[in-house]
C-alpha positions as CSV (number, residue, x, y, z in Angstrom):
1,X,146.2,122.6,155.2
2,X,143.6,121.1,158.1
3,X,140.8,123.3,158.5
4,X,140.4,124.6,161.6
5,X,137.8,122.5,163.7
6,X,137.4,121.3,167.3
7,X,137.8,117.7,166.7
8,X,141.7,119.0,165.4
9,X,142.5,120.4,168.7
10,X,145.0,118.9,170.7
11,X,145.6,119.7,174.7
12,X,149.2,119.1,176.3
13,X,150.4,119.9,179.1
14,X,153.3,122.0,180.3
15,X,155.2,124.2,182.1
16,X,156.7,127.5,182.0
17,X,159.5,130.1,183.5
18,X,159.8,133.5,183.6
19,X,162.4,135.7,184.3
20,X,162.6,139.4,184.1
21,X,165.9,140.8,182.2
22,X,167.0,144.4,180.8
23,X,165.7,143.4,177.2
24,X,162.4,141.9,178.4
25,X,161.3,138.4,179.7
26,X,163.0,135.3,179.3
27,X,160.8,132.7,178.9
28,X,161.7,128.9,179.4
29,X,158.8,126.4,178.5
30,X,158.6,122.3,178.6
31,X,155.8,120.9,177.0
32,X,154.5,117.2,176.6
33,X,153.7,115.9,173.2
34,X,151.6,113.0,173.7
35,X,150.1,112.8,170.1
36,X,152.3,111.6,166.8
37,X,153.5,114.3,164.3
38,X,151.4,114.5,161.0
39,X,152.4,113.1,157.9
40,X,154.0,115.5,155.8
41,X,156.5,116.1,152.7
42,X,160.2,114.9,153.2
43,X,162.5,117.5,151.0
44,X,166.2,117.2,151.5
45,X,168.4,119.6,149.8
46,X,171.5,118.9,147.9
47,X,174.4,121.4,147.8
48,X,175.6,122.4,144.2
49,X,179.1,122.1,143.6
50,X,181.7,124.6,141.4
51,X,179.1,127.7,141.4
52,X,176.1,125.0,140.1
53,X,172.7,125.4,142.2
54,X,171.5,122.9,144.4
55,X,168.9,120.3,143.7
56,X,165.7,119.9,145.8
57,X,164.9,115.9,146.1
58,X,161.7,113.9,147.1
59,X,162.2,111.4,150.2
60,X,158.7,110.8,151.5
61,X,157.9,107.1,150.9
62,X,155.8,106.7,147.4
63,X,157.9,109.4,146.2
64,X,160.8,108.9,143.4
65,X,164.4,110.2,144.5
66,X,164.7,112.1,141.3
67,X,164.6,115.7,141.4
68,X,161.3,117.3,141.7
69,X,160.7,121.3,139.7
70,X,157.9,121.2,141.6
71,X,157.9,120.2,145.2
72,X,154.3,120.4,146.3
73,X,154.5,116.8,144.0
74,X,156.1,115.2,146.9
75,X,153.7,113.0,148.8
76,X,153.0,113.7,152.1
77,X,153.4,110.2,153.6
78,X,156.7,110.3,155.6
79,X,156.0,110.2,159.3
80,X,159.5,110.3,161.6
81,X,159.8,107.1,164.0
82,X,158.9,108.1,167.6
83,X,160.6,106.9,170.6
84,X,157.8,105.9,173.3
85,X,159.8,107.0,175.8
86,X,158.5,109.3,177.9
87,X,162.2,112.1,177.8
88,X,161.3,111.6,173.3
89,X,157.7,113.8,174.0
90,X,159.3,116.4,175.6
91,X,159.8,120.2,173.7
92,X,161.4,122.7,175.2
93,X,160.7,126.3,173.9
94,X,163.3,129.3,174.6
95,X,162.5,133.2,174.0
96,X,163.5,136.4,174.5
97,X,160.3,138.9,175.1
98,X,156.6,138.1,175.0
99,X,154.9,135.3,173.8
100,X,152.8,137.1,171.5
């Protein structure tokens, strides 16, 4: 994990929407991600078949596909493409109740 320092910190900006309701606030936000995702671990998960378990696999680049027991193995070099359009950077948020 990072540790926690100020050169880590990222601003964005956004918007957000409130609207009261019987069960609490519904909250509608739209943020823009101008900053590329970490590198991280790439796990995909194969389904078993006829009652056998599934089998966890390696996908991040420098990583074997063969089955990894443990997954923290997996390198954390896969980075996911990123559109540069400006519609690619935007994440919406949805909630029911308080932000925290």
């Amino acid at each position: 994990s990072t540790p926690l320092r100020l050169a880590n910190l990222r601003v964005t900006p956004g918007l957000g929407v409130r609207v009261v309701t019987p069960l609490g606030p519904f909250r509608v936000d739209i943020g823009y991600a101008p900053y590329d995702p970490p590198a991280g671990q790439a796990l995909y998960f194969a389904a078993g078949s006829n009652g056998q378990a599934g089998q966890i696999y390696c996908a991040s680049p420098g990583g074997s596909d063969a089955q990894r027991a443990d997954v923290s193995a997996c390198p954390a070099t896969f980075r996911p493409a990123r559109n540069s359009g400006v519609l690619s950077r935007l994440v919406f948020h949805f909630g029911l109740g308080q932000a925290f």
